[in-house]
Structures are given as C-alpha cells and as structure tokens.
C-alpha positions in Angstrom: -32.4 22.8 14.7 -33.5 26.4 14.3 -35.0 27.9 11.1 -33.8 31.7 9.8 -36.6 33.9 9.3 -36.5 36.4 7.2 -35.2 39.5 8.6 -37.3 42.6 8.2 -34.7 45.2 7.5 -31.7 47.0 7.7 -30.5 50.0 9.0 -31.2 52.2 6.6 -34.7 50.2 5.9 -33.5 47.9 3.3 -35.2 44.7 3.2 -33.2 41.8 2.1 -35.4 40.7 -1.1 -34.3 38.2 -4.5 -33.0 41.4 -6.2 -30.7 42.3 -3.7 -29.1 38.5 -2.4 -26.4 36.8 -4.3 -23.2 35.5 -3.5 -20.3 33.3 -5.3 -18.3 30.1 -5.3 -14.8 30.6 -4.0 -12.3 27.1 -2.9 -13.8 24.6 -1.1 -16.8 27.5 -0.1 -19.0 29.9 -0.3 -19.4 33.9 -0.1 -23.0 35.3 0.2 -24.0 38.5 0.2 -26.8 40.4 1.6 -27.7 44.4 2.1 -25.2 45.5 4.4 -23.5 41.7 5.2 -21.3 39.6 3.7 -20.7 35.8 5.1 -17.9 33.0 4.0 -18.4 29.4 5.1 -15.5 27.0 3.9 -15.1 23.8 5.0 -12.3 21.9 5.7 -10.2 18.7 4.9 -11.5 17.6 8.5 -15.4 18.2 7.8 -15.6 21.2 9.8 -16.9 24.6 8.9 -15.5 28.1 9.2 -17.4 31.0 9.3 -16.0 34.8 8.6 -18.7 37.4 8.6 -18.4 40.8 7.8 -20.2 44.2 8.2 -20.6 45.8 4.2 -20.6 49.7 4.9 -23.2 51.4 2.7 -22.1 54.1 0.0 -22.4 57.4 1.4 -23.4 59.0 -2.2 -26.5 58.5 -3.8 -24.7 58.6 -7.2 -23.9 54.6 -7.0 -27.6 53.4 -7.1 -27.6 55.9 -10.4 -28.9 53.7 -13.3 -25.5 52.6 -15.3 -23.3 54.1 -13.2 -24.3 51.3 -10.5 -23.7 48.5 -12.5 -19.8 50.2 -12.9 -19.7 50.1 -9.2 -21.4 47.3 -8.1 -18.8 45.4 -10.6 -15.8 46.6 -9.3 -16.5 46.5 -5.8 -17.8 42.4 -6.6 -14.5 41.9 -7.9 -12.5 43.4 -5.2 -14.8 41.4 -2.2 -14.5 38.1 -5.0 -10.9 38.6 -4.6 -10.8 38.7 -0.8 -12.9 35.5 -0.3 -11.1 33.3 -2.7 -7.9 34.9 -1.1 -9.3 33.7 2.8 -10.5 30.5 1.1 -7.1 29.6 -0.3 -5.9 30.0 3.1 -8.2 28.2 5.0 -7.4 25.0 2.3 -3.5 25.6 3.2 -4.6 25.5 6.4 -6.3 22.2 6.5 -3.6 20.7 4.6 -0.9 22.0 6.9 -2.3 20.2 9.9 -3.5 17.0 7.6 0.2 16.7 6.9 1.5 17.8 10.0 -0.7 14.4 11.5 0.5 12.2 8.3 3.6 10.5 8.2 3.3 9.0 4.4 5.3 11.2 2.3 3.2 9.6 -0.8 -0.2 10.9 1.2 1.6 14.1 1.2 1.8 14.8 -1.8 -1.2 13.7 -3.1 -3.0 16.2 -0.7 -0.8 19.1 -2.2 -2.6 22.4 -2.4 -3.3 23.5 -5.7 -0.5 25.0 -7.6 0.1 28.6 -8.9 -1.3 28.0 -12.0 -4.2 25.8 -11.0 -5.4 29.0 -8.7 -5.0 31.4 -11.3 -7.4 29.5 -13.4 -9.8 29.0 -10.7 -9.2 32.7 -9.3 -10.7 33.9 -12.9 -13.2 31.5 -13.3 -14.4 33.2 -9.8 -14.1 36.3 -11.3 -16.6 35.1 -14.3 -18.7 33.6 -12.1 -19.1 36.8 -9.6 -19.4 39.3 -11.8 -23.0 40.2 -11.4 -23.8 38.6 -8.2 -24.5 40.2 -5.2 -26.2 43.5 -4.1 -25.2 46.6 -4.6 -22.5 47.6 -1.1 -19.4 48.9 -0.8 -16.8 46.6 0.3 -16.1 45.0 3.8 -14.3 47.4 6.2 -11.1 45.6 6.6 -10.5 44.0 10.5 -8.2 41.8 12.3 -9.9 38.7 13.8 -10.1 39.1 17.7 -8.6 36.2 20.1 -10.4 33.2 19.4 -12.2 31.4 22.0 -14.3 28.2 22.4 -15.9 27.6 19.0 -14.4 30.7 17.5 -11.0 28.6 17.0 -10.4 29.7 12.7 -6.9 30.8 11.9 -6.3 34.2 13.0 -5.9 35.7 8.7 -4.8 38.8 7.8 -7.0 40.5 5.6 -5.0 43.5 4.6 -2.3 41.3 3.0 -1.6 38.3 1.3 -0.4 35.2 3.6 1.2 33.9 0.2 2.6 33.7 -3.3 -0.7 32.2 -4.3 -3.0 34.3 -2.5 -1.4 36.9 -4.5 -1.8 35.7 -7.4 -5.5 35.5 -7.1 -5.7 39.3 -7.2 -3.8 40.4 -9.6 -3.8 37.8 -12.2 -7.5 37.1 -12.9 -7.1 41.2 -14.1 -4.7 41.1 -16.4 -5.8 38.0 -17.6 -9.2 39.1 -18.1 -7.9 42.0 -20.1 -5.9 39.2 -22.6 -8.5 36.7 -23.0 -11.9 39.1 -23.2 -10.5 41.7 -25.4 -6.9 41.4 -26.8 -7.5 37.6 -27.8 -11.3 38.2 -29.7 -9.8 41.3 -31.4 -6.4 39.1 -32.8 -8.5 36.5 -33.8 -10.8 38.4 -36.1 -7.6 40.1 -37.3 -6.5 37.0 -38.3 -9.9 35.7 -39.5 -10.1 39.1 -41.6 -6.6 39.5 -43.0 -7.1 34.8 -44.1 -10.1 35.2 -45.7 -9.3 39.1 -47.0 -12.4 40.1 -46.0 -10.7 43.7 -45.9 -12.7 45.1 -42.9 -11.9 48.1 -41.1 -11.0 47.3 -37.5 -13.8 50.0 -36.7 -16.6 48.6 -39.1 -19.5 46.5 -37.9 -18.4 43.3 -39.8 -15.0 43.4 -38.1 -16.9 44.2 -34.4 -19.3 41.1 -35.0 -16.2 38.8 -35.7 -14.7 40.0 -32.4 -17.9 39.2 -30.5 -18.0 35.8 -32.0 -14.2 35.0 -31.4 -15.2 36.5 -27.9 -17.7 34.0 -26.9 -15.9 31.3 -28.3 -12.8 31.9 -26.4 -14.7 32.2 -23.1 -16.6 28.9 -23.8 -13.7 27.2 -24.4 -11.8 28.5 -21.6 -14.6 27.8 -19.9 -15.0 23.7 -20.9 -11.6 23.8 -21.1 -11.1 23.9 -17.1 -14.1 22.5 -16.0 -12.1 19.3 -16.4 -9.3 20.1 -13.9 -11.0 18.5 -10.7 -10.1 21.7 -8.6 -11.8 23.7 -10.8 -14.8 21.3 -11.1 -15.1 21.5 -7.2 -15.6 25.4 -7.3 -17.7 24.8 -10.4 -20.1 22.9 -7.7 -20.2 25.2 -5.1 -21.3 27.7 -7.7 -24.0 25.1 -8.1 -25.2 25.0 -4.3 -24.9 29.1 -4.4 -27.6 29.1 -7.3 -29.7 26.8 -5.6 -29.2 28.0 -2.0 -30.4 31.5 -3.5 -33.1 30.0 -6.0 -34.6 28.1 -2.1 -34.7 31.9 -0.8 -35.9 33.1 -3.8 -39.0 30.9 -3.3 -39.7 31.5 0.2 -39.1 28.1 1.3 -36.8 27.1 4.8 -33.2 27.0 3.8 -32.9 23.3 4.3 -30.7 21.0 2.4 -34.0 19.0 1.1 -35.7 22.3 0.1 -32.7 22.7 -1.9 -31.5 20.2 -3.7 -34.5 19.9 -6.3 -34.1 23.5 -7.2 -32.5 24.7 -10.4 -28.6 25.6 -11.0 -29.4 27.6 -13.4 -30.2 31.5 -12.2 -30.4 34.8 -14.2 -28.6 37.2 -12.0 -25.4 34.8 -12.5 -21.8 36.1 -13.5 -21.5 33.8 -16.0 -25.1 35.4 -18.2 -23.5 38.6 -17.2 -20.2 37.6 -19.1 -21.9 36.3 -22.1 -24.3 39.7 -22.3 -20.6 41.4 -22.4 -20.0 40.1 -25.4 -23.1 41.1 -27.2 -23.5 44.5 -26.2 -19.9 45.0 -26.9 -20.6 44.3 -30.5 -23.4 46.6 -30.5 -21.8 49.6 -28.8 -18.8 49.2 -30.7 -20.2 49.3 -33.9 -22.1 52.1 -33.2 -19.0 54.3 -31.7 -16.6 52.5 -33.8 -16.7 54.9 -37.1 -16.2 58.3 -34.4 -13.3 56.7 -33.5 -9.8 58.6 -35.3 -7.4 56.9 -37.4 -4.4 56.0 -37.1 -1.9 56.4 -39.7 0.5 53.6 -39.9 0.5 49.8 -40.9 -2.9 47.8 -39.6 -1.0 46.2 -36.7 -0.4 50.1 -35.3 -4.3 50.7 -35.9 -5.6 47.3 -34.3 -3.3 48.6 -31.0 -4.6 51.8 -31.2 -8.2 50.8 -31.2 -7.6 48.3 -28.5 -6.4 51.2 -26.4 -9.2 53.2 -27.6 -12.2 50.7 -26.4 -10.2 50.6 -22.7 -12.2 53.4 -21.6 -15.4 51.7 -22.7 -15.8 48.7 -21.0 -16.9 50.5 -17.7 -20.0 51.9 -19.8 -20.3 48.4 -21.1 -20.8 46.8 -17.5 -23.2 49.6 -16.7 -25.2 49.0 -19.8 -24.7 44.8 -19.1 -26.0 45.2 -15.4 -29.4 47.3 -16.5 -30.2 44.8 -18.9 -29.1 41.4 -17.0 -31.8 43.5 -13.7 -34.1 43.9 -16.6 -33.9 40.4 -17.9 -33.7 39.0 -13.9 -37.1 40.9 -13.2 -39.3 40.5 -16.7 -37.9 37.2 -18.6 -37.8 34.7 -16.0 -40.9 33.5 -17.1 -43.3 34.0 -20.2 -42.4 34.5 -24.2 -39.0 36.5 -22.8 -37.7 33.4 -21.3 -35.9 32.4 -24.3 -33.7 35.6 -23.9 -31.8 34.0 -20.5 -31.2 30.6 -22.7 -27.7 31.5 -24.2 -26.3 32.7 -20.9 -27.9 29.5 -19.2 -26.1 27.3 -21.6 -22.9 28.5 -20.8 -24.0 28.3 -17.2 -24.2 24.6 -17.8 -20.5 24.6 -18.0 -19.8 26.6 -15.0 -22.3 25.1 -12.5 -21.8 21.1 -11.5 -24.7 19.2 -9.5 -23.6 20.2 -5.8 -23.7 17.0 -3.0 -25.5 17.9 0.5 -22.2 18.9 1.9 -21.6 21.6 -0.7 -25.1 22.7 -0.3 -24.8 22.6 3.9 -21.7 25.0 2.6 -24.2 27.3 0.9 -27.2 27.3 2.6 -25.0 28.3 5.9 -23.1 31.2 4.3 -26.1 32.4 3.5 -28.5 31.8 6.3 -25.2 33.8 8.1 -25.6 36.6 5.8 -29.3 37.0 6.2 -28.7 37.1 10.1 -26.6 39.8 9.8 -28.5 42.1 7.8 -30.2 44.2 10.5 -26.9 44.4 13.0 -23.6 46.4 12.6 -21.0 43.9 13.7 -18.2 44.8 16.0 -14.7 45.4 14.2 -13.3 42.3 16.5 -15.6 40.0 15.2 -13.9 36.6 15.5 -14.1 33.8 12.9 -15.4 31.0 14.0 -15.3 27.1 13.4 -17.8 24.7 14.1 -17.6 20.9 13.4 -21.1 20.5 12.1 -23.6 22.2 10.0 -26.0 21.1 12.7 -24.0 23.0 15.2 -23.2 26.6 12.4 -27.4 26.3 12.0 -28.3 26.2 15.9 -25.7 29.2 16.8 -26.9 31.3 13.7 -30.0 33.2 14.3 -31.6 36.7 14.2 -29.3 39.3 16.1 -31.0 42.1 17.9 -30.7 45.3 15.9 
C-alpha cells in the first residue's frame, strides 16, 4: 500500500497547509476539500467505494481573499459545493438500494432497506449545512462536468450534476435555506417576543436586552435541533462521518501518514468546524445587533408590524455577520488551540459533541480516502471528462491514488 506525500504546491503556488484543508460529512460519505480540489468518497450498501473528484477553479479577483468579505464568500460558495455532494451522495445511496432490491426477493427486506424519506433528508441536508459552514478553503465552486464513459474500475453511475436526479435531491437544496432562515432567525426573535411580552419585560425589539434574549433563544433552538436529530439513526450516521472528517483532517494536521491507526486516536473535536462557526453566529449577532439596533427606524404600527419589520431589516446583515464569524473562528483556529485561549473553543466544542459520533474504521477508510484524493489533486488541472470511479476496497482506492504529475 502506497503512502500520499504531501504535495508541494499548486498552480498558482499554493501549498496545501491545516489552514487551508477541510471538508464535510455528507450520506454515507465524505467531501474534502483542498486548494484547487475537491474529492467525494461514498461507500455503498455492497462495501465498495466511489470516488468523484473535481477540479475547484480559483477566483479570478483578488477581492475574495479580502478580510470579511472572504468569509461572505467562502460561506456561500461552502454551501453551494455542501449542497452538490450531499445531492451526489443521496444518489449514490438510491443507487445501492436500487440494485440491493433489484437482487432481493423479500418484499419485508425491501422495505426495511428504504432510502430515507423526504423529511429525513431535509433534516440531514441542514444539519450538513451546519456542519459545513466554515470548513474548507477558500475556492470557487467545481466547474460543473458530465462523467465520461466508464471503463474498468471507473464503473460509478453516470450522475448528472447540473440537475437533480430526484424529488429528494431537490429538496436538499432548497430546503436547508429556507429552513435555516426559520430556525436561526425568525424562531430566536419569536421566542424572545414571547419571552418579553410573558414576563412584560417591555423591551424594544431594537434594545440590547431584547437582542441578548434572541441570542439565547438562538442557541437553544440550535442545540435542541441539534440533540433533537442526533437520535434519528440516519442522521447519527452522517453525524459519524463528520467524526472521521475531523479526525482524518486532525491526522494531516499533525503530519502523520493518513492511515486508519494514525487516526483513530485523534480528537473529533476541531476548531475550524461548522458547527463552532454556528455557535460564534449567535454571539456576534447579539453584539452587532445591539450595537446597530438603536440606528435602526421605527415602524409605526402595533409590535407585531415592528418585530417583522426588524426581521427584514437584519436580512441584510447576516452576510457581514459570517464575514465577522469567519475572521474570528481563523483567529481562534490559529491562536487558541492551545494556551490560556483554549477555553474560548470550549462552547463551540460542546455543541460539537452533539454533532460528531465516534467514527468505526470503515467510516474513517471513507475519510482518510476522500482526502488523500483531494491532496493528490492539488497540483493537477483535471480533464472535464474525468470519470468517477468505483473500487471495491480501500486497499485498492489507496494503491491507485497517488501524486499526479503537474
């Protein structure tokens, strides 16, 4: 079995480093990121594993490495690649099942191997929005290309990217939006309306009280959600492979051979994670929101027309809020891992207690293959007919991934 080195650089003379390597959990998988790559590994019902790798053009302007404006970027292009892997990966599971019930003759079997429903994928398709949010470097998103014919080893379904192949693959793009919108801001800001108007507290929906009550509604909503679907067993299952990600990176991080033994005894826990990002959301949005909140006009009318109205008004504001997040989760990544600062990463790695599960060593073969696939491509332009490719071992994914010639 071959070992990855570490590639010296890309392209433009980036060097793959901890700052600039991340990835997320998606359905029975992985997606892993490096400058100017991107890799997915799923495996399937059968045991084998299914590679898609993808060429990440850089931004032409120099404007998205800006301080705070990146962090804007680098969310929204995270959320729009998040939504394309879980998409492939819901695919590649209906694929598996398909042919598992195309070889299965007990209608009982059959249905206990159903796919997840619409509503199980909707909660897992915004959990992996939570857990991406922060991961991964800072790229544009993956040109979009057809999979050439498939030969040999390169046998995975030939997927679409450019559209859905279902109702449920649908629903993973769309839904974890507006559902974000509901549950991050609309829910906190009902809740302290309620909280306000039972104990008449009499708060302006602009003052500082009022703002701190929306951040604390905030986090406990996301906890909850949080908890709440760690116990639905798909959901638990991503909630691992977000595990093996933190660890696959955290083996990288320390220099050591991407091997299932090097990582298994590392930590889950990592301070570039979505999840820490989510949590730092919260906080900062009570800060800046109480600072802007009394510039803000007011709305004549009964309080129900000036809670809407100020709802509305913050819209615009979250962008600045996941610029300022992003500067302070790099800060907090490069200066707090370690030393009297460490204590500042503790909320964010309690709630990532809830959103990573230990991995087993087939989960981690998942990760460490996405990413060893990743940090192979990171000097090379692929062709646009890149093929995906299947293999029926990890052994065999680790002997055919090495080092391309730039």
């Amino acid at each position: 079995m071959r070992q990855l080195p570490f590639v010296t650089s890309t392209p433009d003379g980036e060097r793959p480093n901890p700052t600039n390597v991340g990835g997320q959990a998606v359905i029975e998988g992985v997606m892993m990121r490096a400058p100017g790559s991107l890799s997915i590994v799923c495996r399937k019902r059968d045991g084998s594993l299914i590679l898609r790798e993808r060429t990440i053009e850089a931004p032409a302007s120099a404007l998205v490495k800006a301080p705070f404006l990146r962090g804007m970027l680098t969310l929204f292009s995270s959320l729009k690649i998040g939504h394309q892997a879980l998409r492939f990966s819901a695919e590649i599971l209906e694929e598996g099942l398909a042919e598992e019930e195309a070889r299965e003759e007990d209608a009982k079997k059959k249905k206990a191997k159903a796919p997840p429903g619409p509503a199980t994928l909707a909660l897992i398709a915004l959990a992996q929005w939570i857990l991406s949010a922060a991961d991964g470097s800072e790229e544009e998103e993956p040109s979009k290309k057809e999979p050439a014919p498939i030969k040999k080893i390169e046998v995975a379904p030939k997927v679409k990217e450019e559209e859905p192949k279902s109702a449920l693959a649908g629903l993973a793009t769309a839904v974890p939006v507006l559902f974000a919108i509901g549950l991050f801001i609309a829910l906190p800001q009902a809740a302290a309306e309620g909280i306000n108007s039972w104990f008449k507290l009499g708060l302006d929906v602009t003052s500082p009280g009022f703002q701190v009550i929306t951040g604390a509604a905030k986090l406990i909503i996301i906890v909850s959600y949080l908890a709440g679907i760690r116990m639905i067993p798909d959901v638990r299952r991503v909630f691992q492979y977000h595990g093996a990600e933190h660890k696959a990176i955290s083996t990288y991080e320390a220099g050591k051979d991407l091997l299932v033994e090097n990582a298994r005894p590392t930590s889950a826990l990592h301070a570039r994670c979505g999840t820490t990002f989510i949590i730092m959301v919260a906080f900062v949005s009570v800060v800046l929101f109480s600072a802007v909140g009394s510039f803000f006009p007011t709305i004549p009318g009964p309080r129900f027309v000036q809670s809407i109205a100020f709802f509305f008004m913050k819209l615009p504001l979250f962008p600045v809020i996941a610029g300022i997040t992003y500067e302070l989760q790099r800060f907090f990544a490069k200066y707090c891992t370690t030393g009297p600062l460490r204590p500042l990463l503790w909320p964010g790695f309690l709630v990532q207690k809830i959103t990573t599960a230990p991995p087993d060593d087939d989960q981690l073969e998942v990760a460490l293959a996405s990413l060893r696939s990743a940090l192979a491509n990171a000097p090379v332009k692929l062709p646009e007919t890149h093929p995906d490719k299947q293999y029926m071992s990890y052994s065999d994914l680790v002997d055919d991934v090495v080092p391309r010639p730039a």
